[in-house]
C-alpha positions as CSV (number, residue, x, y, z in Angstrom):
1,X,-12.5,-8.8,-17.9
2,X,-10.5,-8.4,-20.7
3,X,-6.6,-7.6,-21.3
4,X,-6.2,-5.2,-24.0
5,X,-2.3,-6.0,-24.4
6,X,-1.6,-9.0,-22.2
7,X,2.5,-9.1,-24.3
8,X,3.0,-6.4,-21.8
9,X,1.9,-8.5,-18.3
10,X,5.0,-10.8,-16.7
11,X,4.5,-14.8,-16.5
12,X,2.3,-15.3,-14.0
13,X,5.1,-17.6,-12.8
14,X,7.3,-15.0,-12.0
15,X,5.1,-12.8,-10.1
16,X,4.0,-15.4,-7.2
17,X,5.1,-15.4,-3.7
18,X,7.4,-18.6,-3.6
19,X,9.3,-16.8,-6.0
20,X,9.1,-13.4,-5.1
21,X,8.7,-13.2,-1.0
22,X,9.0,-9.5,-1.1
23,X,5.5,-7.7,-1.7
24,X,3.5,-4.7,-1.9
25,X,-0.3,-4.9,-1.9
26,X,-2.5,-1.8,-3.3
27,X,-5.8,-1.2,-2.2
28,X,-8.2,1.9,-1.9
29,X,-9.1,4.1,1.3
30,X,-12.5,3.6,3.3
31,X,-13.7,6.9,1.3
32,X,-12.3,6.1,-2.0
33,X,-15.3,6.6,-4.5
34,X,-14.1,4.3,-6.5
35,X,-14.8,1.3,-4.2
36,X,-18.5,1.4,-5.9
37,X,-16.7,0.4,-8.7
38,X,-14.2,-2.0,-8.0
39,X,-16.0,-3.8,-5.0
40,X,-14.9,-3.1,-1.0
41,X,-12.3,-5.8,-1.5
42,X,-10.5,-4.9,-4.4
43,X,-6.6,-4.7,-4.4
44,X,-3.7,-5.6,-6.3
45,X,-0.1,-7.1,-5.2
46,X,3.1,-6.6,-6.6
47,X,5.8,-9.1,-5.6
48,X,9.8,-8.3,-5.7
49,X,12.6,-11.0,-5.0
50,X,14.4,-8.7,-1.9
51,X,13.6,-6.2,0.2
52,X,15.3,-3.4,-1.4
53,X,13.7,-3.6,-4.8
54,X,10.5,-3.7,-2.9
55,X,11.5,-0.7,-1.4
56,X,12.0,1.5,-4.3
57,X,9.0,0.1,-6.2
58,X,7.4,1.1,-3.0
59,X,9.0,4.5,-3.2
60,X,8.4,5.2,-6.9
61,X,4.2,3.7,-6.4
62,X,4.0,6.1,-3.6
63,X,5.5,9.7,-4.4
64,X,3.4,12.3,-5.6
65,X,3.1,12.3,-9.2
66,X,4.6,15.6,-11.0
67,X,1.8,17.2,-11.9
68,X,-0.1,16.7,-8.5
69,X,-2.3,19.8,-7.8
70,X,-1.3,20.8,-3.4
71,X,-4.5,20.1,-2.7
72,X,-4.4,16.8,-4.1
73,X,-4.5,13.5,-1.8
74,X,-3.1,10.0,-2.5
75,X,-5.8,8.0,-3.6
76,X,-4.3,4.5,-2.6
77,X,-2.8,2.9,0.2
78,X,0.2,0.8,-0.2
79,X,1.3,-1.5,2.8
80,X,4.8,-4.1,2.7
81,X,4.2,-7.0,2.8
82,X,5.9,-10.7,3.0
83,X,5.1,-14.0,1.8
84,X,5.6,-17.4,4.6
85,X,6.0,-19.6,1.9
């Protein structure tokens, strides 16, 4: 896989557990079409250094977007999470 415009990525460093113990991990419904795709395993995690800024990134990931249609169903799940490190 390749990164189209890895400037924009943070250090790796920065985004790990030990440093970050606050988390939130994406990943795709049962149903999700998309799973064909990506593989049955696929999901991402974001890491944050407290709770609160966890929170809102958690808040802002998860609202409906602005141009949602009503009909329209969030298409990833998005559980907290927290490192033992």
């Amino acid at each position: 896989m390749s990164i189209q415009s890895a400037h924009n990525l943070r250090p790796a460093q920065a985004n790990t557990p030990a440093a970050r113990p606050y988390g939130v991990r994406v990943s795709l419904k049962l149903n999700d079409p998309f799973r064909k795709i990506l593989g049955p395993d696929w999901q991402r995690v974001h890491w944050y250094s407290d709770a609160t800024e966890r929170d809102a990134a958690l808040d802002e990931m998860s609202r409906r977007h602005d141009y949602s249609r009503p009909q329209d169903a969030p298409a990833l799940v998005f559980s907290k999470i927290e490192s033992r490190v």
